[in-house]
Residue frames as a rotation matrix with the C-alpha (Angstrom) as fourth column:
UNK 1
-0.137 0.974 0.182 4.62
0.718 -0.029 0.696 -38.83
0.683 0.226 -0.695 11.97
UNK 2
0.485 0.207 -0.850 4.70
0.763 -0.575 0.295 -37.00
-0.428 -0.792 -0.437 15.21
UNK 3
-0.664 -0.631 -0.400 7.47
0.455 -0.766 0.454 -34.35
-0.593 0.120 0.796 13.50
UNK 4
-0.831 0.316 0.458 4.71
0.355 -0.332 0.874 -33.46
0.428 0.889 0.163 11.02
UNK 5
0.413 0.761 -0.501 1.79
0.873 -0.173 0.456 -33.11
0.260 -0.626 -0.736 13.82
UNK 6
0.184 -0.450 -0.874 4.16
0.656 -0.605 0.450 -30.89
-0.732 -0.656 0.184 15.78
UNK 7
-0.383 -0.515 0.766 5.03
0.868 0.083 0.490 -29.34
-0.316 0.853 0.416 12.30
UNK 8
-0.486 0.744 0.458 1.52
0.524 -0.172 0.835 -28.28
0.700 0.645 -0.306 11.50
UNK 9
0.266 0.405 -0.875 1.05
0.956 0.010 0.295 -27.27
0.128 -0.914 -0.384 14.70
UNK 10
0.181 -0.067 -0.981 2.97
0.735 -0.654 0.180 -25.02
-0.653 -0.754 -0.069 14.88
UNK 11
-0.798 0.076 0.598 2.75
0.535 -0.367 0.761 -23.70
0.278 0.927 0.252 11.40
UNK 12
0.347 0.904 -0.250 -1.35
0.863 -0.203 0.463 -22.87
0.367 -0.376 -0.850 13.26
UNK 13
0.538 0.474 -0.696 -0.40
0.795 -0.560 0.233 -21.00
-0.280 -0.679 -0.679 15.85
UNK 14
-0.175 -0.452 -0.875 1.72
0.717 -0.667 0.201 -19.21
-0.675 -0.592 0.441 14.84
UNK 15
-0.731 0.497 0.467 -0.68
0.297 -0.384 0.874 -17.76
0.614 0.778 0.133 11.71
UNK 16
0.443 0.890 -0.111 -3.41
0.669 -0.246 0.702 -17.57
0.597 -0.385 -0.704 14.36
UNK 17
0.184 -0.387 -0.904 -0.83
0.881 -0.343 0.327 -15.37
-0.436 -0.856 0.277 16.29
UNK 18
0.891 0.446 -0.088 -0.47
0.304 -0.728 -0.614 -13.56
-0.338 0.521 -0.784 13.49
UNK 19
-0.050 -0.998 0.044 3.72
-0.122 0.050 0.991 -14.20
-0.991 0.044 -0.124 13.68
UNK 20
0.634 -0.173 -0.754 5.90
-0.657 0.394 -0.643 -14.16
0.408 0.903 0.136 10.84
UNK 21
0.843 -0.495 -0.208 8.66
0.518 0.852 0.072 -16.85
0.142 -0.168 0.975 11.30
UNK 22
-0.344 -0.934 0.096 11.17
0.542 -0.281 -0.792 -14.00
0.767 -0.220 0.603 12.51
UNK 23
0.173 0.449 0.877 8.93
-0.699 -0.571 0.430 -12.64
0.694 -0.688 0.215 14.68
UNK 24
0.900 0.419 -0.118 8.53
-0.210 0.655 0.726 -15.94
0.381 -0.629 0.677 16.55
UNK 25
0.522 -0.853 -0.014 12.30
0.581 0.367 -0.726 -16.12
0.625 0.371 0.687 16.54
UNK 26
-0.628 -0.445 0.638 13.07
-0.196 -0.703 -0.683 -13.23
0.753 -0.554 0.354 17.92
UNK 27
0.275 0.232 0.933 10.58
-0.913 -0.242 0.330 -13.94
0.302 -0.942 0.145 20.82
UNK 28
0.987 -0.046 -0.152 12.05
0.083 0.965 0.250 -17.51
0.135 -0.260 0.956 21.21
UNK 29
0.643 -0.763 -0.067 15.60
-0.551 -0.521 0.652 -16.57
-0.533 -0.382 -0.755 20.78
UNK 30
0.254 -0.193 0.948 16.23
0.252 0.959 0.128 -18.63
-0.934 0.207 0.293 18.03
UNK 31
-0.795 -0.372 -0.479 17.47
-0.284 -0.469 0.836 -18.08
-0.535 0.801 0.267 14.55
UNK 32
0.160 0.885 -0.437 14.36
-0.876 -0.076 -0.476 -17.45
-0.454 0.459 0.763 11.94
UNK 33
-0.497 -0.262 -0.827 15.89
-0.782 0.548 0.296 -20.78
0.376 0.794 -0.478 9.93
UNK 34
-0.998 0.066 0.011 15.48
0.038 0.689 -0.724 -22.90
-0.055 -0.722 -0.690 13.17
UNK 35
-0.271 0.941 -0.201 11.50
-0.678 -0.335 -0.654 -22.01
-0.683 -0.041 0.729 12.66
UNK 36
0.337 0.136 -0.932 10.99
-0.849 0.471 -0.238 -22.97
0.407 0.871 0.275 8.66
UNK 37
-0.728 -0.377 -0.573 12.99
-0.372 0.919 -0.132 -26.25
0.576 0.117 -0.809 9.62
UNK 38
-0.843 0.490 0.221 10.65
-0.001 0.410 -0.912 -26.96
-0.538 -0.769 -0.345 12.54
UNK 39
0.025 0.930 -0.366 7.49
-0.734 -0.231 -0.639 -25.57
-0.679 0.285 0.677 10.35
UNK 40
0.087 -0.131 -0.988 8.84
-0.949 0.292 -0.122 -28.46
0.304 0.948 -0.099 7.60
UNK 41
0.958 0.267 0.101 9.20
-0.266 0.710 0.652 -31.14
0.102 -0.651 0.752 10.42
UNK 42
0.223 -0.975 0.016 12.88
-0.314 -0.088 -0.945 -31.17
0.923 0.206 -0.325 10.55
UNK 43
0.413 0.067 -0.908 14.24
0.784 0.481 0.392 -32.71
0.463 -0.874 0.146 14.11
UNK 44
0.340 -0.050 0.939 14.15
-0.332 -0.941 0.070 -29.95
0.880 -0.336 -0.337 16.49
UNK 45
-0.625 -0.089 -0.776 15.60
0.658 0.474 -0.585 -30.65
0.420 -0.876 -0.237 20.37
UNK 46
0.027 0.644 -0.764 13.52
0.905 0.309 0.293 -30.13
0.425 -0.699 -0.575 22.94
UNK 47
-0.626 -0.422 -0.655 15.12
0.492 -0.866 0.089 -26.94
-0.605 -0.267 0.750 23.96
UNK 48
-0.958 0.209 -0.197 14.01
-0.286 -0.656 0.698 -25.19
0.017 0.725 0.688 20.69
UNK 49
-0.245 0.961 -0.124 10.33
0.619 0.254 0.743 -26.89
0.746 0.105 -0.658 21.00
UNK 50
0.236 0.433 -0.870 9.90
0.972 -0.122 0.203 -25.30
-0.019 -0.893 -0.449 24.45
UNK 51
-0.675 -0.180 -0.715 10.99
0.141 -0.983 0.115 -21.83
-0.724 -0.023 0.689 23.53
UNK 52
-0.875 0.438 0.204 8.86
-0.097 -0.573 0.814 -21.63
0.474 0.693 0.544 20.72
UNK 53
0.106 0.993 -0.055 5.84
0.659 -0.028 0.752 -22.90
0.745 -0.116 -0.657 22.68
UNK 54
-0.448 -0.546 -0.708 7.13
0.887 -0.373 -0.273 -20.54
-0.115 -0.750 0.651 25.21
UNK 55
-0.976 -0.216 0.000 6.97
0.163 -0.734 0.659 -17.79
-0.143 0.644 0.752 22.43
UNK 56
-0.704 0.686 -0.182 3.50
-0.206 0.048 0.977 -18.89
0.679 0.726 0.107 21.47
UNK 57
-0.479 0.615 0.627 2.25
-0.870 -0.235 -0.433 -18.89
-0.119 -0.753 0.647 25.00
UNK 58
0.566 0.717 -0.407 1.62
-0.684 0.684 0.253 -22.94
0.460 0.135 0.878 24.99
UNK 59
0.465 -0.686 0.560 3.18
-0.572 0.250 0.781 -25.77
-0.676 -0.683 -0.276 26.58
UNK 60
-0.810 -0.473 -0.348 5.88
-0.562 0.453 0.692 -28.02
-0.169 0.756 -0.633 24.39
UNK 61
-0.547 0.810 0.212 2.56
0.647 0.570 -0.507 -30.84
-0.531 -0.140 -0.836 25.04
UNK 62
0.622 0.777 -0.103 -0.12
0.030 -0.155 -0.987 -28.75
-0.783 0.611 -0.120 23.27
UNK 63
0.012 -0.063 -0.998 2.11
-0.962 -0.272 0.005 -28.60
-0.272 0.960 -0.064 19.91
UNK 64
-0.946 -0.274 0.175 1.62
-0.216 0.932 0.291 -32.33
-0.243 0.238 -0.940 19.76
UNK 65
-0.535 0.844 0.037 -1.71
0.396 0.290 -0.872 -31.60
-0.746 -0.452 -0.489 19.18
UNK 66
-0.438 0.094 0.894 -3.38
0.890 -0.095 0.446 -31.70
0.127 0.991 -0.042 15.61
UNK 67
-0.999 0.050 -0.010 -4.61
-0.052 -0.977 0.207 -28.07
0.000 0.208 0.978 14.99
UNK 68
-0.272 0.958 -0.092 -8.40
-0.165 -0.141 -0.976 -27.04
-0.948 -0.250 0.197 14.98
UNK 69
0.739 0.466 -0.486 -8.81
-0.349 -0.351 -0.869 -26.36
-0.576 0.812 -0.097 11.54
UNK 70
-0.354 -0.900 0.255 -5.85
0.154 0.212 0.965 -28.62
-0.922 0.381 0.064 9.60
UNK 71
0.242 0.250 0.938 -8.14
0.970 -0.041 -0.240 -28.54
-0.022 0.967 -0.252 6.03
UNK 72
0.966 -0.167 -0.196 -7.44
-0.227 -0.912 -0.341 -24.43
-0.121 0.374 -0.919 6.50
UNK 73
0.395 -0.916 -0.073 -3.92
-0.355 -0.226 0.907 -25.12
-0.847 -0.332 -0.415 6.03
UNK 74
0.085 0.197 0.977 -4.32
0.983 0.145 -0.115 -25.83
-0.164 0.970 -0.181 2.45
UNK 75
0.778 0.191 0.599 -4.69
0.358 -0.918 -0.172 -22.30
0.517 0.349 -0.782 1.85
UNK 76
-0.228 -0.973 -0.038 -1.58
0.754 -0.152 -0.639 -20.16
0.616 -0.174 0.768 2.71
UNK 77
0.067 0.145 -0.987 -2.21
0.807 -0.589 -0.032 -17.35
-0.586 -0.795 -0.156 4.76
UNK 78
0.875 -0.126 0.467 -2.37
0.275 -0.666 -0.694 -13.75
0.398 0.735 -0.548 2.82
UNK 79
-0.045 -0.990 -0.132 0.85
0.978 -0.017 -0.206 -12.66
0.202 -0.139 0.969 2.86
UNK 80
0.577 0.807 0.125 1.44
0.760 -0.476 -0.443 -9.34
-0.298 0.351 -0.888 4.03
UNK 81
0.851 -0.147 0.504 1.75
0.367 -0.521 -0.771 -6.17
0.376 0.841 -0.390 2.24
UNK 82
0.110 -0.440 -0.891 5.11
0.477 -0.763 0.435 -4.19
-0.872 -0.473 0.126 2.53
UNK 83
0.334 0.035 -0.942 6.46
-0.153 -0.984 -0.091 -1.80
-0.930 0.174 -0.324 0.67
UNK 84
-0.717 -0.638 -0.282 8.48
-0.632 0.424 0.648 -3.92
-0.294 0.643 -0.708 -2.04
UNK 85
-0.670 0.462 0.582 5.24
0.669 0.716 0.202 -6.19
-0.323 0.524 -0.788 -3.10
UNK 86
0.261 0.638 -0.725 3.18
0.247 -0.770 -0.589 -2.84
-0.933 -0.026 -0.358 -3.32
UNK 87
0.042 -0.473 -0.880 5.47
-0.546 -0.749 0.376 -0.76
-0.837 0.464 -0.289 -5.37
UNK 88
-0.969 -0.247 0.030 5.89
-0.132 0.611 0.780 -4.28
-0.211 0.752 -0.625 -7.82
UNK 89
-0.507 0.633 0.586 2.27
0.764 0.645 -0.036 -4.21
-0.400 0.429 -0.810 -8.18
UNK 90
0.666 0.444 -0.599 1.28
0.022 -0.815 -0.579 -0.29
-0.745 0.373 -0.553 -8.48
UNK 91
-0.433 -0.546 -0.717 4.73
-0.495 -0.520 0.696 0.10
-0.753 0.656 -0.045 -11.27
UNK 92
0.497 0.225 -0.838 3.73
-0.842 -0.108 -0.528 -0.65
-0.209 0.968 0.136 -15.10
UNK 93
0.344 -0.700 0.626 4.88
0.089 0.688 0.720 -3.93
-0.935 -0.192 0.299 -16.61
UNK 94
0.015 -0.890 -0.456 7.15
-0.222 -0.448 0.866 -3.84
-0.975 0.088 -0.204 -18.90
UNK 95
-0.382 0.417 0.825 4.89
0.821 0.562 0.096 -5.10
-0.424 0.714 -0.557 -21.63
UNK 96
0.427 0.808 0.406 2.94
0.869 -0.243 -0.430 -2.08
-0.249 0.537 -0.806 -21.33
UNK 97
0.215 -0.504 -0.836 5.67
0.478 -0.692 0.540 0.16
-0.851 -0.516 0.092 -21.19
């Protein structure tokens, strides 16, 4: 139960930070997998909890805390644009081709 608090937690901040899950990585010093496994509740040691709240400018103690807003977390976050999700929506599909 607590891995999933801590989970969701830190799934929050780090959407309200505005991180992707290699961003936070690279400022934790962690590989981007070691994130997604934490964001899924995977056991994480203690080490890797305190660098990301490090990362995220919190102590390891506030990600045990349930998020402000958990019903927004139903909704994914917009993903965002790069060049490859652009270019696949401006090109013709191959129906209309």
């Amino acid at each position: 139960m607590i891995r999933r608090l801590v989970a969701r937690s830190l799934f929050w901040r780090r959407v309200q930070a505005g991180l992707l899950q290699r961003e936070l990585a690279e400022r934790a010093n962690i590989d981007p997998s070691t994130v997604g496994r934490a964001e899924r509740g995977a056991p994480q040691r203690l080490e890797t909890l305190r660098r990301i709240a490090d990362a995220l400018g919190v102590t390891p103690a506030e990600l045990e805390l349930p998020p402000p807003t958990l019903p927004d977390l139903k909704q994914p976050p917009e993903p965002r644009t790069t060049w490859a999700t652009w270019s696949r929506r401006a090109a013709p599909s191959r129906s209309a081709r």
